[in-house]
Each structure stands twice: as structure tokens, then as C-alpha cells.
C-alpha positions as CSV (number, residue, x, y, z in Angstrom):
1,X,-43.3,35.7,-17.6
2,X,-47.1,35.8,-18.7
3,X,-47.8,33.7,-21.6
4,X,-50.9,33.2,-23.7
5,X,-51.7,29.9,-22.8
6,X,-52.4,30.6,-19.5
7,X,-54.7,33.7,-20.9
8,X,-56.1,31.1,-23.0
9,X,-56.8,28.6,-20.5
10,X,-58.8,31.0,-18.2
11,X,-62.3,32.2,-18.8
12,X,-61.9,34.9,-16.5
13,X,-59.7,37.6,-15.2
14,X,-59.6,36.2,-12.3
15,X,-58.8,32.9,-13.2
16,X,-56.0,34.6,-15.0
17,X,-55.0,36.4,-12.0
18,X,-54.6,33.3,-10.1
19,X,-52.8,31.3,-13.0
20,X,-50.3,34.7,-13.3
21,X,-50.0,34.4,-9.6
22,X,-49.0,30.3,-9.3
23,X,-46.9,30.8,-12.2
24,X,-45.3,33.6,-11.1
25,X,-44.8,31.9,-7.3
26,X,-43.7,28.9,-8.9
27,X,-41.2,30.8,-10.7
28,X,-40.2,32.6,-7.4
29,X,-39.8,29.3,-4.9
30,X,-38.2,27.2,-7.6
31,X,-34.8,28.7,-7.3
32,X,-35.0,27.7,-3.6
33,X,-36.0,24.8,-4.3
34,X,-33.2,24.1,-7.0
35,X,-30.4,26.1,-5.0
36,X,-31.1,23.9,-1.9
37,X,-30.8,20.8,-4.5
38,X,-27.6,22.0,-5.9
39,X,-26.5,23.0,-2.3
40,X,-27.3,19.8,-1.1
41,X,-24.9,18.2,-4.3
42,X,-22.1,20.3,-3.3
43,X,-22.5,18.7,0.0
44,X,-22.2,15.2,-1.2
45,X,-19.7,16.1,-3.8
46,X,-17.5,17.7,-0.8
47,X,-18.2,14.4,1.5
48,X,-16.9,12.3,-1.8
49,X,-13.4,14.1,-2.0
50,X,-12.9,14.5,1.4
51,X,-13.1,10.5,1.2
52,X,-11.1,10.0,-1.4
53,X,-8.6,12.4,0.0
54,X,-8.6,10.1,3.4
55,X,-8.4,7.0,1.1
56,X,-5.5,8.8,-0.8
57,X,-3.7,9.7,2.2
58,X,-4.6,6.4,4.1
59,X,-2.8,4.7,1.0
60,X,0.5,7.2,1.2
61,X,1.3,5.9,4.4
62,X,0.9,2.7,3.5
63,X,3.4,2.7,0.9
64,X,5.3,4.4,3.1
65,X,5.3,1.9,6.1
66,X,6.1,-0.8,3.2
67,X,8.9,0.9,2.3
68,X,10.2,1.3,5.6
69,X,9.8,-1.7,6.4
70,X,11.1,-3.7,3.6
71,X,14.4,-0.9,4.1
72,X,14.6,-2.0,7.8
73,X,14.3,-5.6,6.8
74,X,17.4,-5.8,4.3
75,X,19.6,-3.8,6.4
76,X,19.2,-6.8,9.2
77,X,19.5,-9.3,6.6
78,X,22.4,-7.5,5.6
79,X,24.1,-8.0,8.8
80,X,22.8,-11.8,9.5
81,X,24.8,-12.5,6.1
82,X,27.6,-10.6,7.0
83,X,27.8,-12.7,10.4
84,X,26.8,-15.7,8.3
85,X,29.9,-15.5,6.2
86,X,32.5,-14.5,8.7
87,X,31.0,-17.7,11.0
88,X,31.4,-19.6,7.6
89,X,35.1,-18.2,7.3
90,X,36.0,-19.4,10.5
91,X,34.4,-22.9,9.8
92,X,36.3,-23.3,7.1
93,X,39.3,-22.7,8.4
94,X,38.4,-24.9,11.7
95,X,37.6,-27.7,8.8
96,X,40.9,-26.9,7.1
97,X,42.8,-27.4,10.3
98,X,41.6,-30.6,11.0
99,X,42.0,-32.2,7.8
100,X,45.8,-30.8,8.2
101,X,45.3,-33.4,11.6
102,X,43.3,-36.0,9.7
103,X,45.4,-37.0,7.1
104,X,48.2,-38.3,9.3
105,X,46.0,-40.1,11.5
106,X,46.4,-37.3,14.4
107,X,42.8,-36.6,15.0
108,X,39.8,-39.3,14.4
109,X,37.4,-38.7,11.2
110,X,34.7,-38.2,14.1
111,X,36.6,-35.1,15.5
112,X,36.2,-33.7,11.8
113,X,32.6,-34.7,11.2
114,X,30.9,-31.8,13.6
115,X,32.7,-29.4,12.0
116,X,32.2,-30.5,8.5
117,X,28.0,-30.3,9.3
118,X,28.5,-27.1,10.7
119,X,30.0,-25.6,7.9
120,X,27.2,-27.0,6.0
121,X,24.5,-25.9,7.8
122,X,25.8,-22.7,7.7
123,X,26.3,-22.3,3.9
124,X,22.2,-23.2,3.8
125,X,21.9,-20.6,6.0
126,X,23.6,-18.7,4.1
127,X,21.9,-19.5,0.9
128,X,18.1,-19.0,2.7
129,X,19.4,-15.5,4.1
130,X,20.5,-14.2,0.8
131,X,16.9,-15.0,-1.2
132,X,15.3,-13.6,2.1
133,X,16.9,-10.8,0.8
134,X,16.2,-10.9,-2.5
135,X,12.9,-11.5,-1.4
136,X,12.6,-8.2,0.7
137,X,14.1,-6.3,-2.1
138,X,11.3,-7.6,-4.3
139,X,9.1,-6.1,-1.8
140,X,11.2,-3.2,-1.4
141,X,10.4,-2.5,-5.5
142,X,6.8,-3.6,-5.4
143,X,6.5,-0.7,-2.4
144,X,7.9,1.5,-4.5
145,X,6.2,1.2,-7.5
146,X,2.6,0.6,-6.4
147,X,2.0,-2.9,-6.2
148,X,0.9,-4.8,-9.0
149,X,-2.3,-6.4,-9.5
């Protein structure tokens, strides 16, 4: 690539020579120079996605570990409220029994009074299993869909 205003600017051959020549090694080292830029921007750019692949993947298991969890979590809240409610059965029918024996003056009203809590402490156990439950299924759906902000 000669151009005229380097003829222009020199006086001499010479001087035209050596403006020829800088131009012409300028011309020659700048690829290098720009290939080891762009080399070095394929660099970063590879360092960028392999972190967002890790951040990506990272975020996968994540989710998945929620999900699994939250899965293992209702099943056993599952069972406590099947226990809950057979034990509840049971009280019921305890409770139903001694009334039977109440009422005729068999039994005391301080034989049925244990019984009675029970059966009511159960039922609020009952109650505070089921919304765990709820609860974990919430979770369960926020797993799977992401989150929400």
C-alpha cells in the first residue's frame, strides 16, 4: 500500500524509503498484534461461558435437590397423617366408650378427661401436619417452576 502522502511528506527518496518501509512493517505486525487481541477475546469469551455453564449447571442441581427434597418431605408427612388419623380413630372410639360408661355414672368424668385432651391434641396435630404439607407442596411447585422473585 504506497500512498502519495507519504511521497508527499518526504523530501527524499530515502525518506520515502523509510516511510514505505514503517508503513509497510506496520502493516505487517499489526495483524499480530490484532490476532493476539482477538485471540486473547476468544479467551475471555471461552472463560465467560464456561462460567455460566458452571452457574447453569450449579443451578440444575439445585432445583433438583429442592425437588427431591420437598418429594421426600411430603411422602413422610404423608405417613405422620396417616398415623395421625388412625391414632385419632382409635381416640375416638376410646372417647366413645367411656361416655357409653359415663352416662350411667360407671366411670368418673376424670377417667374421660385424658382421653378427651388426647383426642384433641391430636386433631391439632393433625391440622399442623396437613398445612406442613400443604406447605412442602408449595415448595414442591416453587422447585419446579423456578422460584419466584
Amino acid at each position: 500500500d504506497l500512498s502519495i502522502t507519504t511521497a508527499v511528506r518526504s523530501n527524499t527518496f530515502e525518506g520515502l524509503l523509510e516511510s514505505q518501509a514503517g508503513s509497510l512493517a506496520g502493516s505487517l505486525l499489526a495483524p499480530l498484534f490484532y490476532g493476539s487481541r482477538l485471540k486473547k477475546e476468544v479467551e475471555r469469551a471461552e472463560a465467560v461461558r464456561h462460567q455460566l455453564a458452571s452457574t447453569y449447571a450449579e443451578t440444575v442441581l439445585i432445583a433438583f435437590q429442592e425437588v427431591e427434597n420437598n418429594l421426600i418431605q411430603e411422602v413422610k408427612l404423608m405417613e405422620q397423617i396417616d398415623v395421625l388419623e388412625r391414632q385419632l380413630t382409635l381416640a375416638t372410639q376410646a372417647l366413645g366408650q367411656l361416655r357409653v360408661e359415663y352416662l350411667p355414672g360407671t366411670i368418673a368424668y376424670l377417667a374421660v378427661l385424658p382421653t378427651l385432651t388426647q383426642q384433641q391434641q391430636l386433631r391439632r396435630e393433625l391440622v399442623d401436619a396437613r398445612m406442613a404439607l400443604n406447605e412442602t407442596r408449595i415448595g414442591l411447585y416453587r422447585a419446579l417452576a423456578g422460584g419466584f422473585s
